[in-house]
N, C-alpha and C positions, 0 to 999 in steps of 0.2 A: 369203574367208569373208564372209558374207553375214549383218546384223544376224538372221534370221530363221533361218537353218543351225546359227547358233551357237545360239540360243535352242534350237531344236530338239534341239539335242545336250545342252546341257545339263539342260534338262530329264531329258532319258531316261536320262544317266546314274544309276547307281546312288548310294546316299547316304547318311552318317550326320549325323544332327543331334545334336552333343553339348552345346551350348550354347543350353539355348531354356529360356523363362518360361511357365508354366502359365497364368498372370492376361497377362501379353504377348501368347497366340494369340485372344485372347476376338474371335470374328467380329461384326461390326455389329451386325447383327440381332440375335445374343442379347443384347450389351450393352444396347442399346434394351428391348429386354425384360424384361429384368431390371429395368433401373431401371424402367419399364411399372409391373409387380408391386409394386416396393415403394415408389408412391406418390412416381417423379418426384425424388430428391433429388438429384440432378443435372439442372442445366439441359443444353438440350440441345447449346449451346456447346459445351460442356465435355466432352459426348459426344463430338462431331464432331472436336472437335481434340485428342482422343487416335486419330482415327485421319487427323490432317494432318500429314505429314514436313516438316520443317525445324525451323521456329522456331513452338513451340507458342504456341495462344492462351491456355494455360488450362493448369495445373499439373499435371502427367503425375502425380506422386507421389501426388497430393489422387486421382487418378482412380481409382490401382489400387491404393489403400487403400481409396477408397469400393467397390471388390468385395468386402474381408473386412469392413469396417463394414456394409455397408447393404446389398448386393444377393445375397449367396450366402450362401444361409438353408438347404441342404439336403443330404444326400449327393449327391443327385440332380442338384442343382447340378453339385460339381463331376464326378462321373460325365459329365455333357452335355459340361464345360470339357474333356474330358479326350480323350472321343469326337472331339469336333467336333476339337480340333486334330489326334490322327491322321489323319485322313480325310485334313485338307488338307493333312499331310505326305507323305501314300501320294500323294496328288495329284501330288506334284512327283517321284516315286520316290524319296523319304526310305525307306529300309528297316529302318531301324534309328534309334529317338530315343531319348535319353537327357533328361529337360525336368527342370526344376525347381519343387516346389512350397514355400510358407510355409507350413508348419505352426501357426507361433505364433500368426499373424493367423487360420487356419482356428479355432483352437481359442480365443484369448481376444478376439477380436472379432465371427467369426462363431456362436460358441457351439456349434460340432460337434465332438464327443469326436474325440479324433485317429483311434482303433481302426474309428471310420464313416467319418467322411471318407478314411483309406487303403481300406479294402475297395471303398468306393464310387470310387477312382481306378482301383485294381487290376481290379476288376469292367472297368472302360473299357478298360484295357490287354488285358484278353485277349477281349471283344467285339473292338476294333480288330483285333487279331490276326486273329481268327476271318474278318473282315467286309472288310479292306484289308489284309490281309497283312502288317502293319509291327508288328515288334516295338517296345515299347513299354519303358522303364525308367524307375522315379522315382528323385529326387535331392531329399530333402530339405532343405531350404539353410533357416541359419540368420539370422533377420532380424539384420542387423548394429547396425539404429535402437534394439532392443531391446536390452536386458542381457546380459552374459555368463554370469549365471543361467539366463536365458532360454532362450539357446544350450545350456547346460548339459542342462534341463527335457526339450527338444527333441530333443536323442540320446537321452535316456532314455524318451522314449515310442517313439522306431522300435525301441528293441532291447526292450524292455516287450510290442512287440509285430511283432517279426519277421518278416518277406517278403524270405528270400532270394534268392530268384530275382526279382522285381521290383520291390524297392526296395533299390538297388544301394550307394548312398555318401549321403555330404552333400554340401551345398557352403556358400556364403554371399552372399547378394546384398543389394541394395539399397544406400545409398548411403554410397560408402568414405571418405569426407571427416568427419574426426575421430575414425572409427572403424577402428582401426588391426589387425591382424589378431591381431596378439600378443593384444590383448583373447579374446580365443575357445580359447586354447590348451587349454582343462580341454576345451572339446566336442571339440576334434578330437581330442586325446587318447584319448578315452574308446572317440571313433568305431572310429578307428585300432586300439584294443584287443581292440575286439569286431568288427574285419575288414571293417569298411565302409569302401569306396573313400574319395577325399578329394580335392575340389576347391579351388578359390578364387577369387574375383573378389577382383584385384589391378592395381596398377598403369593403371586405370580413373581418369576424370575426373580428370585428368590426377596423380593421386598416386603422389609419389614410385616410382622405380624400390625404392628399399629396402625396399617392402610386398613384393615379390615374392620377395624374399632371404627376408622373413620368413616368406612362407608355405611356402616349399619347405624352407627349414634348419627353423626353430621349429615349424611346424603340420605340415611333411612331405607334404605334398601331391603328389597323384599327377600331378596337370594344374595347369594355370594354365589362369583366364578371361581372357580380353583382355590384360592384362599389358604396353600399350603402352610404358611409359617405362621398358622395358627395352633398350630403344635408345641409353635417355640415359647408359647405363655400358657401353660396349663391351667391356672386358673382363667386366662378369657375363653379359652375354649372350654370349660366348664360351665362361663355364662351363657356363652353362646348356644353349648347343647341344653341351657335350663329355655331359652328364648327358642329351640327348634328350627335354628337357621339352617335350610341349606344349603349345602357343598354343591355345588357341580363340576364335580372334576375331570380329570383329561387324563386315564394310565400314562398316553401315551405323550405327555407332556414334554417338551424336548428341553426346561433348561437342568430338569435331575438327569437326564440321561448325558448333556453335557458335563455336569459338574459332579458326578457319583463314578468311584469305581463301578469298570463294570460286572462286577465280582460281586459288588456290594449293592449294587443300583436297585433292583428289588427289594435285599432286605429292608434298607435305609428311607426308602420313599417315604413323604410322611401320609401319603396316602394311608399304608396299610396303618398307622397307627390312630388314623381318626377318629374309627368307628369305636377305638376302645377308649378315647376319651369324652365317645358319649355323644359324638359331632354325626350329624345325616346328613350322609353322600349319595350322591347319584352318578353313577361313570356313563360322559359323553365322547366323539368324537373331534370337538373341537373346529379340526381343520382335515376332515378324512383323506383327503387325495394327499395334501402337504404331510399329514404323519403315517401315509400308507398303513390305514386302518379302517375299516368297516365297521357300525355298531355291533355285529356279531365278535371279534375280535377284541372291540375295546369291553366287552363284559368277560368274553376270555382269559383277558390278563386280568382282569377280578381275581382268578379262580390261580390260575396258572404262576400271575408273577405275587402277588401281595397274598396268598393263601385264603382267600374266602371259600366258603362252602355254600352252598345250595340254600340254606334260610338264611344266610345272609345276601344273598343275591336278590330273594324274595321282597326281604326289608327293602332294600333298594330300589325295586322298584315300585313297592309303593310310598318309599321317599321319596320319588321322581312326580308318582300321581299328586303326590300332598305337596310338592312345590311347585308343578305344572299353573298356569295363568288361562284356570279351565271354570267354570260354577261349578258350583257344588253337587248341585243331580247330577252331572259327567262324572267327578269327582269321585261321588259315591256310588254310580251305576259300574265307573272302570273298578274298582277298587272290588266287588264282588265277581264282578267276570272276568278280570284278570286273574286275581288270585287262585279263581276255580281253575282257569285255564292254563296255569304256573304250575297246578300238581299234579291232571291231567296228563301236560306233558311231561313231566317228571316222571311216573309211572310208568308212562310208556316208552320214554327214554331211557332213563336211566331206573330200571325199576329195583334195584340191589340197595336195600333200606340204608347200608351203612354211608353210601353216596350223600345223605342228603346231611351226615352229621357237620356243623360250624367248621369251616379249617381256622377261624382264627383262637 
């Protein structure tokens, strides 16, 4: 298999993206524009190294707070944010995204009533549709920095004002260090009540394995986001693979590449060790512009950094179908024409038999 065969394959395969940041896909140029418009409040540093991988120059958090402070002032705004990232996810034959957006920061920092700012997402989702083929789903995630008021506030304006068909669950992002999930229990609660799906970003920047116990016993959570240091307890992550939770993980996760030699950062990932203790993953891009990554890419380092092979790539993506927040005829229609269309291209890519054997 040839760096270029494989590229080639993987691209074309079929795709869901369940784990992706709205403020994460913002492309160069609009960012620059953006700040353009509102008169420069970021230097241009600070631009540039939110879109340099490794070790930032300039404070990634400070950057994609300064999109709901200072530079996304309109529906229309995010309608473009929203646009622009399908496009480049149809690019890569993403078929299906499930992304996340902040509500709290749209509405008490950017100053747009939530009831605008969703129409003006949902508007994008079904342009996209219409324009790349790629169904589109929001996830409204609660800022974890802010209050569990807040979080509270926040389920109550999606169900205030309802899009079942394209604003699908919550979730909760940003940064899990002090902010323990149990904090949020009234939101998901409530979500939970009123039938909205249920994620979590857990066991991230390197917190405790027991955030993820929390989110699936106490918050009940459909999925876990990342969830790496559930490695670090071998028998919960042997519950967890008997319960069929999945992972949606992030290769390109920046706090192991922080904190791993980089000699050892590959081996050591607990990513590659998941799938051997029986846990289903699915590799997303998270935040593509911020980890300068493409879905083609982030299933590359599948292959390239954690050694997967070809039927484990398979499995993966129809661990992705089977945690997707799809009905079940989708579910089961993707599940046969995907698969066909996995060996398909397989054959015609990479048709040298020994290519397709497990690297792990």
């Amino acid at each position: 298999m040839t760096p270029a065969s494989l590229d080639a394959f993987l691209h074309a395969i079929p795709k869901v993206e369940l784990h992706c940041h709205l403020f994460g896909t913002v492309r160069h140029a609009t960012f620059s524009e953006l700040n353009r418009r509102a008169g420069s409040p970021l230097a241009q540093d600070e631009i540039e190294g939110f879109y340099t991988r490794g070790e930032k120059p300039v404070g990634v958090l400070r950057v994609l707070r300064a999109l709901d402070a200072q530079l996304v002032r309109s529906p229309d705004d995010l309608h473009r944010l929203t646009y622009e990232y399908l496009q480049d996810a149809a690019s890569h034959n993403v078929r299906y995204a499930e992304f996340f957006w902040n509500p709290t920061g749209t509405v008490h920092a950017s100053g747009i009533p939530y009831r605008a700012a969703q129409e003006a997402i949902v508007r994008a989702i079904h342009d996209a549709q219409r324009d790349w083929r790629i169904t589109g789903r929001l996830i409204a995630a609660i800022d974890r920095e802010a209050s569990p008021e807040a979080a509270v506030e926040m389920v109550d304006w999606v169900l205030a004002n309802r899009r079942e068909e394209e604003v699908i669950g919550i979730g909760i992002d940003y940064r899990e260090v002090d902010r323990p999930p149990e904090l949020f229990i009234e939101a998901y609660q409530r979500a939970r009540r009123a039938g909205l799906k249920t994620t979590a970003h857990a066991g991230e920047f390197g917190m405790p394995w027991t955030n993820v116990r929390t989110a699936l016993d106490l918050l009940q959570v459909d999925r876990i986001d990342h969830g790496y240091t559930v490695v670090d307890q071998p028998d919960f992550a042997r519950e967890c693979a008997d319960r069929g939770v999945l992972f949606t993980v992030v290769p390109t996760n920046s706090y192991y590449l922080r904190t791993l030699a980089p000699e050892r950062w590959a081996m050591d990932h607990p990513i590659r060790r998941m799938p051997g203790l029986g846990l289903r993953i699915h590799p997303n891009t998270d935040d593509p512009t911020l980890h300068k990554v493409t879905p083609t890419q982030a299933w590359a380092m599948m292959v390239r950094d954690f050694g997967f092979g070809l039927s484990d790539l398979r499995g993966f993506m129809r661990n992705g179908l089977d945690g997707a927040w799809i009905d079940d005829d989708r579910r089961r229609a993707w599940h046969a024409q995907w698969g066909a269309e996995f060996d398909q291209l397989r054959e015609r890519h990479l048709p040298d038999p020994s290519s397709s054997s497990s690297g792990t």
